[in-house]
N, C-alpha and C positions, 0 to 999 in steps of 0.2 A: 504494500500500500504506500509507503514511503517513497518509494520511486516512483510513482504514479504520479503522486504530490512535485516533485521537484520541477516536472516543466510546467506545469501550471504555476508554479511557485513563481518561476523564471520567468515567465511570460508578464506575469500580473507587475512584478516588480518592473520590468523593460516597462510598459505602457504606465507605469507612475513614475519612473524617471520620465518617460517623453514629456509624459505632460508636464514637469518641473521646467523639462529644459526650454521648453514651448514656451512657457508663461513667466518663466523670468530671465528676463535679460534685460542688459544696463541700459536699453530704451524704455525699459518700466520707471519713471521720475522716482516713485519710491528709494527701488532700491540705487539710481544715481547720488540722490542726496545721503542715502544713507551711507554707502562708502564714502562721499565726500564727506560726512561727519568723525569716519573712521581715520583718514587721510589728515585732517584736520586734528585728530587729538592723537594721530601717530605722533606728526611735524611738530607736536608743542613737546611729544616724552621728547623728542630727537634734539629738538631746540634747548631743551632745558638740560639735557647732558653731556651733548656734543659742542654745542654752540656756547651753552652757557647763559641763557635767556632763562631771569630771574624777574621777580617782583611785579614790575608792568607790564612788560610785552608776553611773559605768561600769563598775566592774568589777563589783556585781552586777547589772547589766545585762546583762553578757555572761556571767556566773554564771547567771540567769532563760533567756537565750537556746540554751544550751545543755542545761542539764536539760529546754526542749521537744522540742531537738533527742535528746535518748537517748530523749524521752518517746515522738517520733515512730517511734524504729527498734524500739525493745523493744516495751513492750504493744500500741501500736497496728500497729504491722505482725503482730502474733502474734494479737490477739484479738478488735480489732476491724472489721479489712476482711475485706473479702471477692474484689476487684477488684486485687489488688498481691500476692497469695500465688507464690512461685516453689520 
């Protein structure tokens, strides 16, 4: 019975990855801002240990990082996807 189960197993998993790869990609606004949010509080750990960006310019770093982050839950979760609506 167990090997019966395996290509259906295979299959079912294949057609839920397709539809993963189908529905998200970085023309979804979503998930663009969210990696730019990701990107944006990479560059401030990378600034504040490499660089050496302390007191202001990380804090508006982390000031930049967060207004993408409301930018991401307010307008663009309401106006412009279509694939993230609940």
């Amino acid at each position: 019975m167990r090997e019966a189960a395996r290509p259906v197993t295979a299959r079912a998993a294949s057609s839920v990855l397709q539809y993963v790869n189908d529905s998200m990609t970085l023309a979804d606004p979503k998930i663009f801002v969210a990696l730019l949010s990701w990107a944006i509080y990479s560059f401030e750990l990378y600034a504040q240990r490499a660089i050496g960006w302390r007191g202001r310019r990380a804090a508006w770093l982390s000031a930049v990082g967060f207004g993408v982050v409301l930018l991401n839950f307010v307008p663009v979760s309401y106006f412009f996807t279509n694939s993230h609506n609940f």
